[in-house]
N, CA and C atoms as an extended XYZ file, in Angstrom:
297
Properties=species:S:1:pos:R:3:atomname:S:1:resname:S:1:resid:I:1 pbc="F F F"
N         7.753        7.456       14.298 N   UNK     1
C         7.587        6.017       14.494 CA  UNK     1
C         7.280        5.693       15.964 C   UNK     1
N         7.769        6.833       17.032 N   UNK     2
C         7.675        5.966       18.396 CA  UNK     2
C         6.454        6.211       18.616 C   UNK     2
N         5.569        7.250       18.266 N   UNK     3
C         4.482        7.907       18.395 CA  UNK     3
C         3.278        6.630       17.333 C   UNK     3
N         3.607        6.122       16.387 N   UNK     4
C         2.679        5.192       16.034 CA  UNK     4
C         2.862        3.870       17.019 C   UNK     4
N         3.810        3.669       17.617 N   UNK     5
C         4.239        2.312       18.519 CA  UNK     5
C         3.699        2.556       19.736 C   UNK     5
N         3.458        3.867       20.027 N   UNK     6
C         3.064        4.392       21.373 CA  UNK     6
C         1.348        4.244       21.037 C   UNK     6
N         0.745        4.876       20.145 N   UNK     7
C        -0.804        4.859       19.676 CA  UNK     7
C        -0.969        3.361       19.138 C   UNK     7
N        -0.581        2.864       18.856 N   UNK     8
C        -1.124        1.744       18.225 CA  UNK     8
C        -0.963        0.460       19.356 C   UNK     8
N        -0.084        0.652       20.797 N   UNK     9
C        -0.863        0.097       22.131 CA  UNK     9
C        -1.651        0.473       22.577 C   UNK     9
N        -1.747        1.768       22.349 N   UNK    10
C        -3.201        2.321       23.575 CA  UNK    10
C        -4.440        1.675       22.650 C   UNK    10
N        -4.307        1.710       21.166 N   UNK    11
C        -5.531        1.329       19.996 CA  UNK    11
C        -5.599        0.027       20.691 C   UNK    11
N        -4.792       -0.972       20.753 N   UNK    12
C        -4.915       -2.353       21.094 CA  UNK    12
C        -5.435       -2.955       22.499 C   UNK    12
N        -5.648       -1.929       23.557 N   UNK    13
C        -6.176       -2.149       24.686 CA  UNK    13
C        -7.281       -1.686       24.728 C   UNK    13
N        -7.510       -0.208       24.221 N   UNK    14
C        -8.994        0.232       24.225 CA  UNK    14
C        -9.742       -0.902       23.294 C   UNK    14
N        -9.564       -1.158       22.161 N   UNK    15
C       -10.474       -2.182       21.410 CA  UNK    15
C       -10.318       -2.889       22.308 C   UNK    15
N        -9.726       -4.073       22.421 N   UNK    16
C        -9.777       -5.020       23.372 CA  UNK    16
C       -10.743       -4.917       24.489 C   UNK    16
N       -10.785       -3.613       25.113 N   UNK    17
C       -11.516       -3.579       26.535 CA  UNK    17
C       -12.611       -3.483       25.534 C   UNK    17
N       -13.569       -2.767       24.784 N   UNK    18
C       -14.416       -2.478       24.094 CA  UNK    18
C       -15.291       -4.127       23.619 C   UNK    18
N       -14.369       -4.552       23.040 N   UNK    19
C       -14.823       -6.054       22.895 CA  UNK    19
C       -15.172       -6.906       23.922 C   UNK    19
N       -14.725       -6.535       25.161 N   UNK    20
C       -14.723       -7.722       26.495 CA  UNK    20
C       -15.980       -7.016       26.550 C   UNK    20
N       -16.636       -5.622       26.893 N   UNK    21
C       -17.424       -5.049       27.186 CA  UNK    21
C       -18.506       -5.559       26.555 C   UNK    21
N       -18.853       -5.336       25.617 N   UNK    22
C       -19.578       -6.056       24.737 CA  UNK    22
C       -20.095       -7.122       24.287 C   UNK    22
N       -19.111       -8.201       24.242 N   UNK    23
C       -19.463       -9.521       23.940 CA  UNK    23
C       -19.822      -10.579       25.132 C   UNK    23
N       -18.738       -9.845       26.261 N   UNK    24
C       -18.716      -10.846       27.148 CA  UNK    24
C       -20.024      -10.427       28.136 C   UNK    24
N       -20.217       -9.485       28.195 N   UNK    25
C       -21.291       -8.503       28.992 CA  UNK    25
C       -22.533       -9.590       28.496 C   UNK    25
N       -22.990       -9.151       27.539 N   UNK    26
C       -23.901       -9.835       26.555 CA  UNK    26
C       -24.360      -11.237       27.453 C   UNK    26
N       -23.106      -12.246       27.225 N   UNK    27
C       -23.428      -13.318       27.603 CA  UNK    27
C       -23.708      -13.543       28.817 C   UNK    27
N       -22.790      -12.532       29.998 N   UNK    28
C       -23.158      -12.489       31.371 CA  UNK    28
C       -24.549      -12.237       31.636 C   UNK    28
N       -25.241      -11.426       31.376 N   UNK    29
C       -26.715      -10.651       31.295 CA  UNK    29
C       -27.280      -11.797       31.083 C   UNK    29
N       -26.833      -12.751       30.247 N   UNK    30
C       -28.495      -13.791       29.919 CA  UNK    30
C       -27.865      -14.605       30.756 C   UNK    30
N       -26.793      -15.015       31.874 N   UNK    31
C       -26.684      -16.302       32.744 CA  UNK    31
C       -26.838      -15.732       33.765 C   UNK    31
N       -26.759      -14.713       34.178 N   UNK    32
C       -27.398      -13.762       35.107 CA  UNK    32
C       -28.784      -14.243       35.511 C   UNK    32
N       -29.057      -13.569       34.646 N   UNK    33
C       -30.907      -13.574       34.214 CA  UNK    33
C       -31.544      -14.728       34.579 C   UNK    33
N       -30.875      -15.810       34.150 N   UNK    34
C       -31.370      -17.185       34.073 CA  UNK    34
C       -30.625      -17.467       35.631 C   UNK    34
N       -30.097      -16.897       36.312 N   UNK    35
C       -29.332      -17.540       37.450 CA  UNK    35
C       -29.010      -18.215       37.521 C   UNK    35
N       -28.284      -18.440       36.532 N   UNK    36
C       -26.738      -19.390       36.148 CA  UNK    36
C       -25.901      -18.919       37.280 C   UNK    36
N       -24.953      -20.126       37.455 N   UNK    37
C       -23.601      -20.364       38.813 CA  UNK    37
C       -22.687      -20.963       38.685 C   UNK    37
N       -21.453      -20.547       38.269 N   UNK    38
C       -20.760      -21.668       38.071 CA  UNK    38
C       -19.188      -21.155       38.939 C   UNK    38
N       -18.026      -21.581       38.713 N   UNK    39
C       -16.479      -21.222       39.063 CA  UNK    39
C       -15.642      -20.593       38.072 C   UNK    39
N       -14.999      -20.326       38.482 N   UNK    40
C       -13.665      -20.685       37.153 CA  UNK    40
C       -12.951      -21.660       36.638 C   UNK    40
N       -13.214      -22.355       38.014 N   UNK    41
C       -12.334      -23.712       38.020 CA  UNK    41
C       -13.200      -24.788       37.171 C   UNK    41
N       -14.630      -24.780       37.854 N   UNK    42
C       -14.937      -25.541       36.305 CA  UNK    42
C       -15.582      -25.160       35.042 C   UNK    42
N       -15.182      -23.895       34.800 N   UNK    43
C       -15.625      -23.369       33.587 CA  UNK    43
C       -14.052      -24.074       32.480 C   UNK    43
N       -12.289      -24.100       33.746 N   UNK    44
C       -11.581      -24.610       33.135 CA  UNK    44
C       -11.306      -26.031       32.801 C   UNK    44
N       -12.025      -26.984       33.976 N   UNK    45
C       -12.021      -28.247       33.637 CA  UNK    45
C       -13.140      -28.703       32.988 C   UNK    45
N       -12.620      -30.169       31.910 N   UNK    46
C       -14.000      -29.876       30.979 CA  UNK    46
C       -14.531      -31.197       31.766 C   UNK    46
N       -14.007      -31.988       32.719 N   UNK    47
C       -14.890      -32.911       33.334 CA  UNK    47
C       -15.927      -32.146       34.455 C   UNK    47
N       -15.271      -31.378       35.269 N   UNK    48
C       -15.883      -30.539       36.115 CA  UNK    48
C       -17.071      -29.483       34.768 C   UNK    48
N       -16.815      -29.435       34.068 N   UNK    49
C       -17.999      -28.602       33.352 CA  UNK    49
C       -19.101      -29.189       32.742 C   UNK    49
N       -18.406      -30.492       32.239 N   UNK    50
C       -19.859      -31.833       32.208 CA  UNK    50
C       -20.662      -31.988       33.363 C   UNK    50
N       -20.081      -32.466       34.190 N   UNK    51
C       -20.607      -33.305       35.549 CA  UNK    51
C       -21.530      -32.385       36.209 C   UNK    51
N       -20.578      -31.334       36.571 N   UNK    52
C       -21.307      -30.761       37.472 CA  UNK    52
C       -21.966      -29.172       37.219 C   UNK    52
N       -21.716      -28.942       35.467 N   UNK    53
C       -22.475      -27.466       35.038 CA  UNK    53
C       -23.506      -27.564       34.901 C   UNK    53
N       -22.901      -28.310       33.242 N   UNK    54
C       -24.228      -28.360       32.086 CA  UNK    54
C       -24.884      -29.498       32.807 C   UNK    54
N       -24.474      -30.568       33.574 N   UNK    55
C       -25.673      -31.332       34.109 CA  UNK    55
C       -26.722      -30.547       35.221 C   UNK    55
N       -26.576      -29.614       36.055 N   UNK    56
C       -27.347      -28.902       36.513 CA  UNK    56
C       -27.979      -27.982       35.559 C   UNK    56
N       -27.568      -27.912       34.360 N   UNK    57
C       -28.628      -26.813       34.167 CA  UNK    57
C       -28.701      -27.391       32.471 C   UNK    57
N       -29.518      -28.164       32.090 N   UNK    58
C       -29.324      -28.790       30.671 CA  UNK    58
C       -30.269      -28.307       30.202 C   UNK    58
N       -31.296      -27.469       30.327 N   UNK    59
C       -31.961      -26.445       29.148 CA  UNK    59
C       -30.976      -25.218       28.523 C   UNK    59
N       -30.266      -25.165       29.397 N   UNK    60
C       -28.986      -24.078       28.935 CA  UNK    60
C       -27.679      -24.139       28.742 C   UNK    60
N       -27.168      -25.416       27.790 N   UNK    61
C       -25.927      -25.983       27.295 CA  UNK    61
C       -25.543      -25.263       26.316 C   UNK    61
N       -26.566      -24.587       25.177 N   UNK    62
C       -25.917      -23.948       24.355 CA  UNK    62
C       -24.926      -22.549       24.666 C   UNK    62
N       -26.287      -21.875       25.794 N   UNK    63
C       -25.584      -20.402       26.171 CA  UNK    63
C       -24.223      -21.048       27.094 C   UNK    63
N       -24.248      -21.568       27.585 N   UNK    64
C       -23.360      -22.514       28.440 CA  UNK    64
C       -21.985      -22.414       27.899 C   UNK    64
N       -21.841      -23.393       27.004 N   UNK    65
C       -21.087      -23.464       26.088 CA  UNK    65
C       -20.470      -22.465       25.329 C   UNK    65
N       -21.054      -21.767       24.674 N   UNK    66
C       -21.177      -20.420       24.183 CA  UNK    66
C       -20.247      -19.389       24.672 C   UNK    66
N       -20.361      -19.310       26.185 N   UNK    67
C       -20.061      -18.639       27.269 CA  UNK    67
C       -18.671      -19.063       27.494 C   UNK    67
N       -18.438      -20.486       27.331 N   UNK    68
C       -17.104      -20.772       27.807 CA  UNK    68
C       -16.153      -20.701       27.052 C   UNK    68
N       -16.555      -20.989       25.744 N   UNK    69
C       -15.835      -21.302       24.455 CA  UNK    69
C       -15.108      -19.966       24.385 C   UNK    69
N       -16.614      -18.387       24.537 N   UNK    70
C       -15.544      -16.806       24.475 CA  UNK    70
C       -14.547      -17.073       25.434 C   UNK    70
N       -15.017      -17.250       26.735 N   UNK    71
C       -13.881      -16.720       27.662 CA  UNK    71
C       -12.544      -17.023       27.518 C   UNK    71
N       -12.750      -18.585       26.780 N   UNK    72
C       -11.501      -19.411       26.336 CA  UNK    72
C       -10.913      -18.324       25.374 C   UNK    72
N       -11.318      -18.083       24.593 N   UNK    73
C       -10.831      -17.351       22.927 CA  UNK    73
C       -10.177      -16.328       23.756 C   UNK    73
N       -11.028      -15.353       24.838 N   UNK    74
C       -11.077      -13.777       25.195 CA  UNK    74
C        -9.510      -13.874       25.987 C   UNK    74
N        -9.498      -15.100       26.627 N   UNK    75
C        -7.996      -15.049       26.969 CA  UNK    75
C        -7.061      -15.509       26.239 C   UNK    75
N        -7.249      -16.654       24.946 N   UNK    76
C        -6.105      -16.079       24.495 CA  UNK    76
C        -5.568      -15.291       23.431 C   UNK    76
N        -7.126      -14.410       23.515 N   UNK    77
C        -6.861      -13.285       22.331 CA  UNK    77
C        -6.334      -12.194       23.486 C   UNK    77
N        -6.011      -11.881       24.718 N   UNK    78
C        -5.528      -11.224       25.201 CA  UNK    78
C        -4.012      -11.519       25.510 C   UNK    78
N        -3.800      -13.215       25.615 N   UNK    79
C        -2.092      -13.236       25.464 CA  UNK    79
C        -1.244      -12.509       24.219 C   UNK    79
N        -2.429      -13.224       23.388 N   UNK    80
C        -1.781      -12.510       21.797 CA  UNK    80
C        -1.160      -11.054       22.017 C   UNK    80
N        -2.269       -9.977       22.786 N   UNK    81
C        -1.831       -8.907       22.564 CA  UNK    81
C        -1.212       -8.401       23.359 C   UNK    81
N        -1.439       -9.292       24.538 N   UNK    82
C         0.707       -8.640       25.715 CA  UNK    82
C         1.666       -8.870       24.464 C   UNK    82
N         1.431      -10.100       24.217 N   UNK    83
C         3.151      -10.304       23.556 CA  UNK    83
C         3.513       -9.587       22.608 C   UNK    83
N         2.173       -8.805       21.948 N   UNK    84
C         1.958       -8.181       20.823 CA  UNK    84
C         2.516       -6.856       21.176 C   UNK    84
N         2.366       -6.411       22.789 N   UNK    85
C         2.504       -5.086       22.914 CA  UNK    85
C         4.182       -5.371       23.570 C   UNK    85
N         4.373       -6.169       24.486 N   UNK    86
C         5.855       -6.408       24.539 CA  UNK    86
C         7.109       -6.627       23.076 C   UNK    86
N         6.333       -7.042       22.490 N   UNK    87
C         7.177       -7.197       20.881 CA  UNK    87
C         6.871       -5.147       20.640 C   UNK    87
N         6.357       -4.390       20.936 N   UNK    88
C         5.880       -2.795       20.110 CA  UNK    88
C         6.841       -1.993       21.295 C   UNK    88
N         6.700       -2.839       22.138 N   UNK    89
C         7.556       -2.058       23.086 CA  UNK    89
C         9.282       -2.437       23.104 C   UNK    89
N         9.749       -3.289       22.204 N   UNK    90
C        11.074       -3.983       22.586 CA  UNK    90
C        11.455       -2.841       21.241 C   UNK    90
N        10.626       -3.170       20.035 N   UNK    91
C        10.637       -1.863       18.944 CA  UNK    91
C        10.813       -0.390       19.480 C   UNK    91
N        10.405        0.288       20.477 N   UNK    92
C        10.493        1.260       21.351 CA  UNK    92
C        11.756        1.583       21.594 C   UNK    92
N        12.108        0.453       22.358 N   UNK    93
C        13.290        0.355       23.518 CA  UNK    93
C        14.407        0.688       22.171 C   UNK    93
N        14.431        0.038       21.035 N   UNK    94
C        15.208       -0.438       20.383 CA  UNK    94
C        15.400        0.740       19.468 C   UNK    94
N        14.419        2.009       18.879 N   UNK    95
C        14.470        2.773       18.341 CA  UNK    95
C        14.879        4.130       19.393 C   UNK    95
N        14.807        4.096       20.478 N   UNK    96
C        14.751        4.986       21.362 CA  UNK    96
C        16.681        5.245       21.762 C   UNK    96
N        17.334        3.482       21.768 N   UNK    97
C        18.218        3.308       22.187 CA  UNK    97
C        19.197        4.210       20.703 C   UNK    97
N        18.596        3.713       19.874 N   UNK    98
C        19.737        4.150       18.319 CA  UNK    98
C        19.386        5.557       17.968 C   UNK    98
N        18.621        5.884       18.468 N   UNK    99
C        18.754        7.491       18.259 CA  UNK    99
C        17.568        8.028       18.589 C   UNK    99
């Protein structure tokens, strides 16, 4: 059992990185390309992402959008899986402790 609790975090980070690689890559390459510019800060505020994104660059609201909506998901499909791996690891602690 500790050995599936032990493999089945490392499974949950390699996919994970595999997916960021991939999807998010993807979208970087075409705002790249297009020499897209933006922050973090207003990729997080959605007044700062009206005003001053997609109004600079309004042939490209969809990829825009698109772009922000993953990053949104990509983080909190990555909280999911700390807590996911802190909950595999408390299972650890907890099987390790009883014998």
């Amino acid at each position: 059992m500790k050995i599936l609790i032990i493999l089945s975090i490392f499974s949950l980070f390699v996919l994970f990185n595999l997916y960021i690689r991939v999807r998010t890559l993807g979208y970087y390459k075409a705002l790249v390309s297009k020499r897209i510019q933006f922050t973090f800060s207003q990729m997080l505020s959605s007044s700062q992402w009206q005003n001053e994104v997609l109004s600079k660059y309004p042939a490209d609201t969809e990829l825009l959008n698109t772009f922000r909506r993953h990053i949104i998901r990509t983080g909190i499909l990555f909280l999911v899986i700390v807590i996911l791996v802190f909950v595999m690891l408390a299972l650890l602690k907890t099987q390790m402790l009883a014998g």
